[in-house]
Structures are given as C-alpha cells and as structure tokens.
ChimeraX commands (.cxc) that place a marker at each C-alpha (Angstrom):
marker #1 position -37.93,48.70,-28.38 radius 0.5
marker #1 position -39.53,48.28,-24.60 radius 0.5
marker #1 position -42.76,46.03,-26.35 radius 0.5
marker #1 position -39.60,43.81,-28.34 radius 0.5
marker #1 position -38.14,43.29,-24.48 radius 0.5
marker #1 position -41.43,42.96,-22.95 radius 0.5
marker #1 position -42.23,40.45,-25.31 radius 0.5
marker #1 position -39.56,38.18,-25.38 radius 0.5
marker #1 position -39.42,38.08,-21.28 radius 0.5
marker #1 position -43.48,37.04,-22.07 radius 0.5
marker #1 position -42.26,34.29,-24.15 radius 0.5
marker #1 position -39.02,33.31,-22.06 radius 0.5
marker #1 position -41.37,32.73,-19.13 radius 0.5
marker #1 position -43.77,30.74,-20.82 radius 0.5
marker #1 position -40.79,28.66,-22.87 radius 0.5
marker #1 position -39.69,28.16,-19.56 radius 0.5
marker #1 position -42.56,26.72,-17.80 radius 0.5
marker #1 position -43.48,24.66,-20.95 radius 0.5
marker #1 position -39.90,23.43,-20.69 radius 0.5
marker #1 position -40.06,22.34,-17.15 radius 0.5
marker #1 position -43.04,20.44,-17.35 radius 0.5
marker #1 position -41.90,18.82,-20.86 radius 0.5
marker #1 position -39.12,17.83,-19.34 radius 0.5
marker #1 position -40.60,16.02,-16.37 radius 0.5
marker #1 position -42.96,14.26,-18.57 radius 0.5
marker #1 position -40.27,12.51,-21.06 radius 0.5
marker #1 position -39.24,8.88,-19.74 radius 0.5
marker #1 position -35.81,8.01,-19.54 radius 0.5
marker #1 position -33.48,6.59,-21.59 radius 0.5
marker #1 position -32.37,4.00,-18.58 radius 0.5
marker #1 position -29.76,3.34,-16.10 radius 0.5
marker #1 position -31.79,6.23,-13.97 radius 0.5
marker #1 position -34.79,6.45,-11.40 radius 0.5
marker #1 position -37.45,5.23,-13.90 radius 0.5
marker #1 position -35.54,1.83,-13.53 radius 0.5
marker #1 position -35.45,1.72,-9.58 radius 0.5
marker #1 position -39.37,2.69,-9.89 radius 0.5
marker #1 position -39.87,-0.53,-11.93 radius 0.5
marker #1 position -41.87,-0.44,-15.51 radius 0.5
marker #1 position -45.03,1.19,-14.86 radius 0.5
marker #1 position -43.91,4.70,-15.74 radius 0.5
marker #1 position -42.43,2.89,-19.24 radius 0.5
marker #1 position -46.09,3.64,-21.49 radius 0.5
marker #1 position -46.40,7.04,-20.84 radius 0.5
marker #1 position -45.64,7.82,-24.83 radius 0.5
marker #1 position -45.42,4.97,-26.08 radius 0.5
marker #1 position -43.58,4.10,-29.39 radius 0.5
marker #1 position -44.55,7.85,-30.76 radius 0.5
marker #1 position -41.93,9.57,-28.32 radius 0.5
marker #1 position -40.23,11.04,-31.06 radius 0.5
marker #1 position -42.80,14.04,-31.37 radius 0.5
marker #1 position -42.33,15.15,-27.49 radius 0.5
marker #1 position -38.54,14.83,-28.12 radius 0.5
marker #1 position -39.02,17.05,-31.21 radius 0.5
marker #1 position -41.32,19.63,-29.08 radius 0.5
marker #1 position -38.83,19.38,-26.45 radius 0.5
marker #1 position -36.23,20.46,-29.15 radius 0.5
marker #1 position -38.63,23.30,-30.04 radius 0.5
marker #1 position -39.24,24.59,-26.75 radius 0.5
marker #1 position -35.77,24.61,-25.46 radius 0.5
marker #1 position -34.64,26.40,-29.01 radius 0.5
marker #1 position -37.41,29.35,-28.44 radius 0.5
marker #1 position -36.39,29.36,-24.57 radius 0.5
marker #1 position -32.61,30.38,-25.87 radius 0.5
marker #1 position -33.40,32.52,-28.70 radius 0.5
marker #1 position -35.55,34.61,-26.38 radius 0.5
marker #1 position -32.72,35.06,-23.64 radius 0.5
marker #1 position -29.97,35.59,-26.18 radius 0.5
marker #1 position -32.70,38.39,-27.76 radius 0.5
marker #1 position -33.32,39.67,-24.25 radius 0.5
marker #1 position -29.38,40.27,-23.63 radius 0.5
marker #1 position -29.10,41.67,-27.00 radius 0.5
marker #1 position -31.80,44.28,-26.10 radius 0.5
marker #1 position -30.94,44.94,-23.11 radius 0.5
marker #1 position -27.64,45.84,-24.04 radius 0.5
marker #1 position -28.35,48.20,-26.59 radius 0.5
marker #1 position -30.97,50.10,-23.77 radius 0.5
marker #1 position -27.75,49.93,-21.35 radius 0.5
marker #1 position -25.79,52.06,-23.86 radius 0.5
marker #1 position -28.09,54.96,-23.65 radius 0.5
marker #1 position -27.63,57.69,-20.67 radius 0.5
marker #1 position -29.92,60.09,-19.97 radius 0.5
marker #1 position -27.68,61.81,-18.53 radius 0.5
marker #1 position -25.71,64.00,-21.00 radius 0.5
marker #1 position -22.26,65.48,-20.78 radius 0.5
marker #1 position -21.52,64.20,-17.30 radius 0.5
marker #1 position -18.29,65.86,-15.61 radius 0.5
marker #1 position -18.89,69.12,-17.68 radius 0.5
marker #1 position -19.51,72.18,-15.09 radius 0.5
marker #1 position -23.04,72.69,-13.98 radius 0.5
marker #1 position -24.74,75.62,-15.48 radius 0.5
marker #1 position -26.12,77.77,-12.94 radius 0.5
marker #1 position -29.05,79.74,-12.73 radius 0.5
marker #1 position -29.03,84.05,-13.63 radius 0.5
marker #1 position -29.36,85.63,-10.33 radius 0.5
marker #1 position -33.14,86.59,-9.30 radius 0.5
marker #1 position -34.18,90.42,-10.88 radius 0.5
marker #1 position -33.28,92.78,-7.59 radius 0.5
marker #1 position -30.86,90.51,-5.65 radius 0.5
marker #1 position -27.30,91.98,-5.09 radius 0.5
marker #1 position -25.46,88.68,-5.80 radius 0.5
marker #1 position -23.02,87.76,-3.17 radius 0.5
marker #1 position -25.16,88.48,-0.23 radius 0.5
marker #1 position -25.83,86.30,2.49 radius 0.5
marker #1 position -30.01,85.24,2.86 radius 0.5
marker #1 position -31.72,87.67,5.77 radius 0.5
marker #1 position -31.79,84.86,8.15 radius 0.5
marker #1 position -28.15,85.66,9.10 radius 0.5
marker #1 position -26.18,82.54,7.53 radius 0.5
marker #1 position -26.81,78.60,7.79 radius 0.5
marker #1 position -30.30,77.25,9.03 radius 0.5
marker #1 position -30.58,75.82,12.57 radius 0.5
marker #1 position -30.48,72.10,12.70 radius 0.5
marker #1 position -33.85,69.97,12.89 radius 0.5
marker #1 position -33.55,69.11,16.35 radius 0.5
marker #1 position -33.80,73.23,17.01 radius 0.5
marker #1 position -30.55,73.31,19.27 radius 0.5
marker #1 position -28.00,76.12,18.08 radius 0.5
marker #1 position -24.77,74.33,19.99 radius 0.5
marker #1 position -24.29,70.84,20.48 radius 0.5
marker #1 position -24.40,69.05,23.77 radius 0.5
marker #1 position -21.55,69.21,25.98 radius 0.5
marker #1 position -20.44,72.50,25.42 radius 0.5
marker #1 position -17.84,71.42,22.74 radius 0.5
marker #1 position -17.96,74.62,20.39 radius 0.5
marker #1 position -14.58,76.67,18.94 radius 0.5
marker #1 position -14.04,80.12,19.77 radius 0.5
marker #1 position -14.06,82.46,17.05 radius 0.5
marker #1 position -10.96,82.30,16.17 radius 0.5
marker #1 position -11.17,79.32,14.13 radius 0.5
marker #1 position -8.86,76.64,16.20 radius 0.5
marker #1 position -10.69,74.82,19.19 radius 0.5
marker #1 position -9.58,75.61,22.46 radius 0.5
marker #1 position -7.21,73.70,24.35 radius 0.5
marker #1 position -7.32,72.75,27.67 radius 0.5
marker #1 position -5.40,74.31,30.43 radius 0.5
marker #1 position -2.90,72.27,32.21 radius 0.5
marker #1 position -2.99,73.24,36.20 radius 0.5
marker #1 position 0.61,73.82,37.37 radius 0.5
marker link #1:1,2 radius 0.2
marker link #1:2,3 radius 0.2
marker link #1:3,4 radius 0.2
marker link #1:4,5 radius 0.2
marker link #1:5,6 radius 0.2
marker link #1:6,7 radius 0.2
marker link #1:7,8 radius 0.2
marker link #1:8,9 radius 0.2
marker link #1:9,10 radius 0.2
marker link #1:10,11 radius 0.2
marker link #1:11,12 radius 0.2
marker link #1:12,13 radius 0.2
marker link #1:13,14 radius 0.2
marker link #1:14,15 radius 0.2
marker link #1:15,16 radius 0.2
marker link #1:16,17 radius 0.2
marker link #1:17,18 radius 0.2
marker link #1:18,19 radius 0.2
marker link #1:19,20 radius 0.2
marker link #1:20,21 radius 0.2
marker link #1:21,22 radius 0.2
marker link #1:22,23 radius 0.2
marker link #1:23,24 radius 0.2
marker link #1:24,25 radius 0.2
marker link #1:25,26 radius 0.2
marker link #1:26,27 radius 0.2
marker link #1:27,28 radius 0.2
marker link #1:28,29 radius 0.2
marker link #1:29,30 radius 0.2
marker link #1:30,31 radius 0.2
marker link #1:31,32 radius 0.2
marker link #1:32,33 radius 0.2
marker link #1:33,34 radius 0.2
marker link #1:34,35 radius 0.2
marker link #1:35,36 radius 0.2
marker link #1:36,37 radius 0.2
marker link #1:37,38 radius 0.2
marker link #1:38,39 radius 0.2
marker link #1:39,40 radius 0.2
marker link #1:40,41 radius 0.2
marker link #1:41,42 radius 0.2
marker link #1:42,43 radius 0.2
marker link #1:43,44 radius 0.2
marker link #1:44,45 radius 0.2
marker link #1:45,46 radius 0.2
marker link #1:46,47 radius 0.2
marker link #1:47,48 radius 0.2
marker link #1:48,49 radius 0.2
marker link #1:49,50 radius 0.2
marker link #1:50,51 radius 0.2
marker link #1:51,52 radius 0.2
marker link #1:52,53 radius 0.2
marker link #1:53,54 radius 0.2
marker link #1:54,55 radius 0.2
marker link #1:55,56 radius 0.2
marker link #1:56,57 radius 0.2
marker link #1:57,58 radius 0.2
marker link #1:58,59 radius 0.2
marker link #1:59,60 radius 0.2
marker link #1:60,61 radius 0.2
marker link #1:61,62 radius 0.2
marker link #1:62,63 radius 0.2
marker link #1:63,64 radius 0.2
marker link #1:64,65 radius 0.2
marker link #1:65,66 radius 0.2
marker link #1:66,67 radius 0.2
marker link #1:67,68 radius 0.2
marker link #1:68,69 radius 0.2
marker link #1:69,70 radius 0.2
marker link #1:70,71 radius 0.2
marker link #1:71,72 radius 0.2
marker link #1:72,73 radius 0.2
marker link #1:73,74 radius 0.2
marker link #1:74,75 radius 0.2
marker link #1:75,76 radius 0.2
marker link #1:76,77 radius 0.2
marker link #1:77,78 radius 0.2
marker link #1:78,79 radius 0.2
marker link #1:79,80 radius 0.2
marker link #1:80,81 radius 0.2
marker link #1:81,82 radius 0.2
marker link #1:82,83 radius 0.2
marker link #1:83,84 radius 0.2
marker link #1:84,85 radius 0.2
marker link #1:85,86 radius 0.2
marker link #1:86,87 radius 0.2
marker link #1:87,88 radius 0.2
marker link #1:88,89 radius 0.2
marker link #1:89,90 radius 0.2
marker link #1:90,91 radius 0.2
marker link #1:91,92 radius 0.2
marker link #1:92,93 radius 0.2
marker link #1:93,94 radius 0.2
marker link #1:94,95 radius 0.2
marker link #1:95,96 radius 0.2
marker link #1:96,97 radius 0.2
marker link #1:97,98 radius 0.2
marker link #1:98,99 radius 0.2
marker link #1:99,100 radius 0.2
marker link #1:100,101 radius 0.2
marker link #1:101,102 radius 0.2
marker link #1:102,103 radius 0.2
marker link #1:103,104 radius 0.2
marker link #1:104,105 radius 0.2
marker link #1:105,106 radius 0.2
marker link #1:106,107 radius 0.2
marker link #1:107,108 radius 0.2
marker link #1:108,109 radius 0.2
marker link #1:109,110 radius 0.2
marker link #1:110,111 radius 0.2
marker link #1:111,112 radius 0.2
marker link #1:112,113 radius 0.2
marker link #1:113,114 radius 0.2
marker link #1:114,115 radius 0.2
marker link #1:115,116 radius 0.2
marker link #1:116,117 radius 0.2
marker link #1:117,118 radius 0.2
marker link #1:118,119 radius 0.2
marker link #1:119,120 radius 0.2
marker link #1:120,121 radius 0.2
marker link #1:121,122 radius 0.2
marker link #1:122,123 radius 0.2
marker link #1:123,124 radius 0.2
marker link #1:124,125 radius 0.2
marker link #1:125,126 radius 0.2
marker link #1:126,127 radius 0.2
marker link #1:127,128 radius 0.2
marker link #1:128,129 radius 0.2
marker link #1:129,130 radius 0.2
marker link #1:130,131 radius 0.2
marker link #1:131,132 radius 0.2
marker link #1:132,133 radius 0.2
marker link #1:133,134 radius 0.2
marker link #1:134,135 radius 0.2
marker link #1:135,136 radius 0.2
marker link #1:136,137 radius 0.2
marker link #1:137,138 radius 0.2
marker link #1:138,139 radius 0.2
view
C-alpha cells in the first residue's frame, strides 16, 4: 500500500510540473495579455493547437486522478492505529523475584532534583504537618 502512495505522489508531482509548463505554453483565446503584447506570440502552435489542448486535457486528468487516489489512500492508512485498546487499564509488570512489593526504593523516597538543591530558594518549604505555615501577625 506505501509503494501505491509513493507512487501516485511521484506522478502528482510530475503531472504537476508538466501541467504548469503546458499551461504557460498554450496561447490565448483573446481579450487577454497575448493581445496587449501584440501578434508575435500568435505562431507558437500554429493551426495544430488542438493536440497541446488534448495533452493539456491528459495531463490535468492524470494530475486529479492521482490526488483523488492519494486521498483515497491516505484515508484508508488514517483508519489504522497502532495503538490498540486505548483507555483500557495498563497492564503492569509482575513484581521483580525477591522484592517485598510495597516498599519504598533504598534511596529513602523521591530523587533530588537536577539542579542538586534539596529545598527551594527562599526558604518557602511546609512543615510536616502538611498545611504551609502562616505568618504571624505582631500585636
């Protein structure tokens, strides 16, 4: 399915580009720049302009069948999840062989911070107790 996509966005691109330049080399139909230019840019084709109109046609039909075949793709890959069952609980992992589950790690609780400072600045830290401290009023 990924060489299908990679494909057609190959052969978007180049419809694309082959489209653009196409495009700028047809001569127009009047009433536009061509006439403020004057006639000069009139013989590019020639009376056999039908065939460029007809590649034109071509192009721009191979352009859109590749981008409606890239959405269509694309939206079948978006279906797919790799992640499976999502919002069931997490399955944890069977204690380690020797470890008496529920106790804390030897390093006595969380890890220090990165910086390698215990408290931080300004002295701001609750009591044990649990509520911060508040301050006392002098009176």
């Amino acid at each position: 399915m990924e060489l299908l996509t990679t494909f057609l966005y190959i052969l978007f691109i180049l419809s694309a580009i082959v489209l653009v330049v196409v495009v700028l080399l047809q001569e127009g139909k009047g009433g536009g720049l061509t006439d403020a230019l004057g006639t000069s840019g009139q013989q590019t084709f020639g009376v056999g302009a039908s065939g460029i109109n007809k590649f034109t046609g071509y192009t721009g039909a191979i352009f859109l069948a590749s981008a409606l075949g890239i959405h269509y793709f694309n939206r079948i890959e978006s279906t797919r999840s790799v992640v499976r069952d999502f919002g069931q609980t997490p399955v944890t992992a069977p204690a380690a062989p020797g470890d008496a589950g529920g106790t804390a790690p030897a390093g006595g609780g969380t890890p220090a911070p990165a910086g390698g400072s215990q408290a931080p600045a300004g002295g701001n830290t609750a009591p044990a107790g649990g509520a911060p401290e508040q301050p006392k009023s002098g009176g």
